[in-house]
C-alpha positions in Angstrom: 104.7 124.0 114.2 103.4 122.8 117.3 102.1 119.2 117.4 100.4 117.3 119.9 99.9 113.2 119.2 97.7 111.3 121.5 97.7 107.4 121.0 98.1 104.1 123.0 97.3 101.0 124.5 99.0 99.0 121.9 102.1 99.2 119.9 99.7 99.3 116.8 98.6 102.6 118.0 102.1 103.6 119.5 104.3 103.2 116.4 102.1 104.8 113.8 102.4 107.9 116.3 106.4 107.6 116.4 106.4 107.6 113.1 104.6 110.5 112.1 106.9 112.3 114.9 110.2 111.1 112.8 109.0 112.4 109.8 107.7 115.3 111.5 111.6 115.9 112.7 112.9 115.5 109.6 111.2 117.9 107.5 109.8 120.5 109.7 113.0 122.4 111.5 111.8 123.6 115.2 108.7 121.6 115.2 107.6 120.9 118.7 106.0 117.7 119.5 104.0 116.4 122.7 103.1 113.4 123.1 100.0 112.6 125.7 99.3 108.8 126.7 98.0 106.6 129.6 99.6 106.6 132.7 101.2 103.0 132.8 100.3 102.3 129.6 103.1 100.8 127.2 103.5 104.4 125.6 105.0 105.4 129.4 108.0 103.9 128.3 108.0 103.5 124.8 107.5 107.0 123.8 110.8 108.8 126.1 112.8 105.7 124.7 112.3 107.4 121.3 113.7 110.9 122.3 109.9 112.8 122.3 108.3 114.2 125.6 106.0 112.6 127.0 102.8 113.5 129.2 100.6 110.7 131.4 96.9 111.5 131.5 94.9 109.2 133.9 92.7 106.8 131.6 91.2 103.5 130.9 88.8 101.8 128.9 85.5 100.4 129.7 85.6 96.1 130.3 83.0 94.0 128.2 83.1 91.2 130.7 80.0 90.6 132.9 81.4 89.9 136.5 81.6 92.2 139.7 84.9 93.2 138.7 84.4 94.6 135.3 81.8 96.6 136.8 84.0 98.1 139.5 86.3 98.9 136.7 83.6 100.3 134.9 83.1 102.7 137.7 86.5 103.8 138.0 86.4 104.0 134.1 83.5 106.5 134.5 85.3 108.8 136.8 88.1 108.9 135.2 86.6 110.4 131.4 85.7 113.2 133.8 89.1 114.0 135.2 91.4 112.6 132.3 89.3 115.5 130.3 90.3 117.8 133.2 94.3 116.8 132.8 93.8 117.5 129.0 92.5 120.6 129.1 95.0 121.3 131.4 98.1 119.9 128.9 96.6 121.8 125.9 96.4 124.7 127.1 99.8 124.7 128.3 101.4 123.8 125.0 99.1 125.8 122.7 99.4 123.0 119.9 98.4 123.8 116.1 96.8 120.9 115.8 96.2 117.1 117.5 96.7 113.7 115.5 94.8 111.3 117.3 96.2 107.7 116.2 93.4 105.4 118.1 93.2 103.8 121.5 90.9 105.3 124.3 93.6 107.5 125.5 93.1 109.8 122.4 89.4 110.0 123.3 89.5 112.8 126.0 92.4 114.6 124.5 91.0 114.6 120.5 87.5 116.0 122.3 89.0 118.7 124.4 91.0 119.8 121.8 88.0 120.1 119.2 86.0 122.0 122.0 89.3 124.3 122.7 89.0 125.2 118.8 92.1 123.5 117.8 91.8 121.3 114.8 92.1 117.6 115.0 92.9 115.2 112.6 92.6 110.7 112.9 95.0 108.1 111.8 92.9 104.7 111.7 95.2 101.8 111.0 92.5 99.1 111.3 89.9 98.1 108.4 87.3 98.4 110.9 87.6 101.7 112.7 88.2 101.4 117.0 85.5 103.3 118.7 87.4 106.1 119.4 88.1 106.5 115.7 83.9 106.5 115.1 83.1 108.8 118.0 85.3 111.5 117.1 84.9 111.7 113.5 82.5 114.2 112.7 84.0 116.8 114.4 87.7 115.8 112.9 89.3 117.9 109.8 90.3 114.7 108.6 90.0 111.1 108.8 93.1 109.3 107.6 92.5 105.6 106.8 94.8 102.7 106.1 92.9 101.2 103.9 89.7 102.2 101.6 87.7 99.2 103.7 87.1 101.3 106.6 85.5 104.3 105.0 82.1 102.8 104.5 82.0 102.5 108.6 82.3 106.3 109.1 79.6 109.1 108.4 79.3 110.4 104.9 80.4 113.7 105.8 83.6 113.2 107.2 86.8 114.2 104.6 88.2 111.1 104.3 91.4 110.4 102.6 93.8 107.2 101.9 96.9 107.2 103.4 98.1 103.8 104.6 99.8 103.1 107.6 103.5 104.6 108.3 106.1 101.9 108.1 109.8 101.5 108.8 112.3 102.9 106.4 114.0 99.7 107.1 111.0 97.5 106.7 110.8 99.0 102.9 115.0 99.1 102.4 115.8 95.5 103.4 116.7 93.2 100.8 116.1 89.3 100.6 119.2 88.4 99.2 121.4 90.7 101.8 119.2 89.9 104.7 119.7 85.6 104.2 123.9 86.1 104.1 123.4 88.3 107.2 120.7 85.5 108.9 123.2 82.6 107.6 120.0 81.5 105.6 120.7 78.7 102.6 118.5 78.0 99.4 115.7 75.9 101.3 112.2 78.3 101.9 111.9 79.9 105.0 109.1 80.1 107.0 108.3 83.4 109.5 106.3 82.9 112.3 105.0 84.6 115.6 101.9 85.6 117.2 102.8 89.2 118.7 105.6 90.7 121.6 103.4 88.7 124.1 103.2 85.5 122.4 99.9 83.5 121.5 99.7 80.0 122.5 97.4 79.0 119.7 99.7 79.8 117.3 102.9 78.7 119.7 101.2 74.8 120.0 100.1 74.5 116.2 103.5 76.3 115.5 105.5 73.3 117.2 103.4 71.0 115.6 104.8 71.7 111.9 108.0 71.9 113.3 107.6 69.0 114.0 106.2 67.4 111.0 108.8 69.4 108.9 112.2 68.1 110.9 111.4 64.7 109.3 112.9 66.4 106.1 114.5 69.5 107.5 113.2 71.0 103.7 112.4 74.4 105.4 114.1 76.9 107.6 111.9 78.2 109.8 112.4 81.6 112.4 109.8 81.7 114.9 109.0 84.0 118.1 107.3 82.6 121.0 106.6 85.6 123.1 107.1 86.7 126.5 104.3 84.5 128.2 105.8 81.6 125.7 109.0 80.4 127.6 107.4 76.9 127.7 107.8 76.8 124.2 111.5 75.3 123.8 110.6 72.2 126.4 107.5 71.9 124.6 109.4 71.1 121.0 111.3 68.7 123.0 108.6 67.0 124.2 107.6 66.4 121.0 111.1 65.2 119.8 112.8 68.0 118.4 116.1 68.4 119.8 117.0 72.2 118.3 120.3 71.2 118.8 120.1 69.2 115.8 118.2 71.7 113.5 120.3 74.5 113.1 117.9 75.2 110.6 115.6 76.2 113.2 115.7 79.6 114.9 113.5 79.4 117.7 113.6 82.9 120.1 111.3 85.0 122.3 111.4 88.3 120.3 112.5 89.2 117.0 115.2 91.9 117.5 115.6 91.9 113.7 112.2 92.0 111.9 113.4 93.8 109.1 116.0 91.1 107.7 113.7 88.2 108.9 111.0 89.1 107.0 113.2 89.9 104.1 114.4 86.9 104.4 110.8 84.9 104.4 108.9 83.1 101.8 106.3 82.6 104.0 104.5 84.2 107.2 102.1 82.8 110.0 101.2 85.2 111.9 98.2 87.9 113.5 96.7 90.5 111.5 97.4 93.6 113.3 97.4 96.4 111.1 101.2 97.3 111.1 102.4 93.6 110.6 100.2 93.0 107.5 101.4 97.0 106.1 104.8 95.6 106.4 104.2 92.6 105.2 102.7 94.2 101.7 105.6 96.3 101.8 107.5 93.3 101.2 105.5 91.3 99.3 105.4 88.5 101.7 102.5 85.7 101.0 101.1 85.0 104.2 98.7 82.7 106.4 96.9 85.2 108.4 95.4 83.8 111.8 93.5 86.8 113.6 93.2 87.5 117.2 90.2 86.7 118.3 90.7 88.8 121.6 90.0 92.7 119.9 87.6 94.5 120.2 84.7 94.0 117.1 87.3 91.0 115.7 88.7 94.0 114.0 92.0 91.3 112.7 89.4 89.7 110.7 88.4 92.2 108.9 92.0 93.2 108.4 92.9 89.7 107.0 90.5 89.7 104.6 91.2 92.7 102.7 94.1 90.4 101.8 92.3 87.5 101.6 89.9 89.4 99.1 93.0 90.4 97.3 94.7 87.0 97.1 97.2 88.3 98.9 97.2 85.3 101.8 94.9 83.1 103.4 93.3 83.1 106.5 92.5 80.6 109.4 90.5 81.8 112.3 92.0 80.7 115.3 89.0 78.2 116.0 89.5 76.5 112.8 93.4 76.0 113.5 94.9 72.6 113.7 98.5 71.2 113.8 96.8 69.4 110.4 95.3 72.0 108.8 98.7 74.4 109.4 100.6 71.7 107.9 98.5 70.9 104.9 98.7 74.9 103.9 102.1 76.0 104.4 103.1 72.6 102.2 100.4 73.8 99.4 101.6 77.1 99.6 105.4 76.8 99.2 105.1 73.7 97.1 103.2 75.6 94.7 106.2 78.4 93.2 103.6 79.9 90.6 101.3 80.4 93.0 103.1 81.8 96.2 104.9 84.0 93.5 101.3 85.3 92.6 100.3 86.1 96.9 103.9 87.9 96.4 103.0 90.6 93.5 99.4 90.5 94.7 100.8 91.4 98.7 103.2 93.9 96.9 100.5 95.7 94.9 98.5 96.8 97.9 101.7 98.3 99.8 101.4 102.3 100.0 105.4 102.7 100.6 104.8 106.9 101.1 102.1 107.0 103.8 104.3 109.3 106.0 104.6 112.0 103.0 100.9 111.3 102.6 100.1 112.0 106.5 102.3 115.5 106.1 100.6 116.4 103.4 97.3 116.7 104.9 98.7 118.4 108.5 100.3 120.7 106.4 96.7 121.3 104.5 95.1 122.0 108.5 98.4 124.5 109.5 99.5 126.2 106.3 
């Protein structure tokens, strides 16, 4: 079997990709894998860092904005769907794949295209609840369209074979244990409370964040990991400035990244956090009651339709980002954890939706398009 994945921009189309690729590895001895991205995109790195080879096709998307600048990148946007469609051909037809799983982001435009025009088939992983544009485009001419969620079908033409699959998580997402993960985090009997807004950070969430750490270091009643981001390093000094001395709250872990997701969101009661497709996947695949705050920087506020698929389900609640207040966070996470029967409720409710075998579910249907 020879596969080619093409994917990128974000980690939410990156992972799903790596995924696929593990389980590819695992059950299909001698399968050969390429993996096509942006040049300087975060898959440049990401992808050789989890063993698979990787190829850099010259790509960008198209800028909303309305200034001199988006237009000039516009242009170079323009030029490049010629030549990026050029580079694929060129790629294709020197790997002679079976097939191409597209998993979203403009980079799996050009190569998803060529590769239906070549005559190879071509099959689409949507994670999101509203499908990207690159997802809509190519479609029609796709063997299958593999959703996340049954949401995003009524976006997509009628004709298209559409089936449920969910979104590929971690094995160690689905293993980790509350009770083992709290020894290993030093975590007592008091809820805990998960937060962060993304590898980058997101300062909404980081000031309203600091806010009910704040209000909740009067009592210390919570224990509370949160992640600040890379563009967040102000964070600490700006706890301080509002009088919380971390040295004094070891019940408190405040760092940029979170290295160990899997145990930390074992460990949770509680979430704050975006609603990108892969963190709300894991979070059903724990069960984790959560208070959902989209990003409203994506393209078609795609988050927001995410979040409420939960929100429909009672499964969290939501807060758009222009709605959110230090008073308003405050006011929720105490209703939510004070009320056991209830956040016990988002719990089975979160836990319902989780589809734990989406990677079984993906290889079923490549192995329907290459007997």
């Amino acid at each position: 079997m020879r596969v080619i994945l093409a994917g990128g921009g974000t980690a939410g189309h990156i992972n799903p990709a790596l995924a696929i690729a593990s389980y590819l590895k695992e059950h299909e001895p001698g399968v050969k894998i390429l993996y096509i991205g942006a040049k300087g995109g975060m898959e440049e790195n990401l992808v050789p860092e989890a063993g698979l080879p990787f190829k850099g096709i010259e790509i960008s998307g198209f800028s909303r904005q309305l200034n001199i600048n988006a237009f000039k990148r516009n242009i170079i946007t323009l030029k490049r769907i010629v030549t990026s469609s050029i580079e694929s051909k060129k790629l294709i037809s020197e790997f002679r794949p079976d097939i191409c799983i597209g998993t979203g982001g403009y980079v799996s435009g050009p190569v998803l295209k060529k590769a239906n025009n070549m005559g190879i088939p071509t099959v689409i992983h949507e994670q999101n609840a509203f499908p990207g544009m690159t997802t809509r485009m190519l479609s029609k001419k796709a063997k299958w369209i593999m959703l996340a969620v049954p949401e995003a079908q009524k976006y997509l033409n009628s004709r298209c074979n559409v089936v449920i699959t969910g979104n590929p998580i971690r094995k160690e997402i689905i293993t980790a244990s509350k009770e083992n993960s709290k020894t290993t985090l030093n975590l007592d009997a008091r809820p805990v409370i998960l937060s962060f807004g993304g590898s980058l950070g997101a300062r909404k969430i980081n000031e309203t964040v600091a806010g009910l750490i704040a209000h909740t270091t009067k009592t210390d009643c919570y224990q509370h990991i949160h992640a600040y981001g890379k563009y967040g390093g102000w964070f600490p000094g700006f706890l301080k400035e509002k009088g919380v001395d971390l040295q004094k709250h070891p019940n408190l872990s405040i760092q940029e990244y979170i290295k160990n997701m899997p145990a930390c969101l074992a460990a949770a009661d509680l979430a704050i956090c975006r609603a990108g497709a892969i963190t709300l996947s894991e979070l059903q695949a724990q069960g984790k009651p959560a208070i959902l705050i989209p990003s409203p920087n994506v393209a078609k506020n795609h988050q927001y339709h995410n979040a409420m698929v939960l929100v429909r389900n009672k499964a969290a609640q939501i807060v758009e980002e222009k709605d959110l207040t230090d008073t308003k966070l405050i006011k929720i996470v105490k209703e939510m954890l004070d009320d056991k029967l209830s956040l016990a409720q988002y719990a089975k409710n979160s836990k319902k939706m989780a589809i734990l075998n989406a990677n079984a579910r993906i290889y079923e249907i490549i192995k329907k398009v290459i007997p």
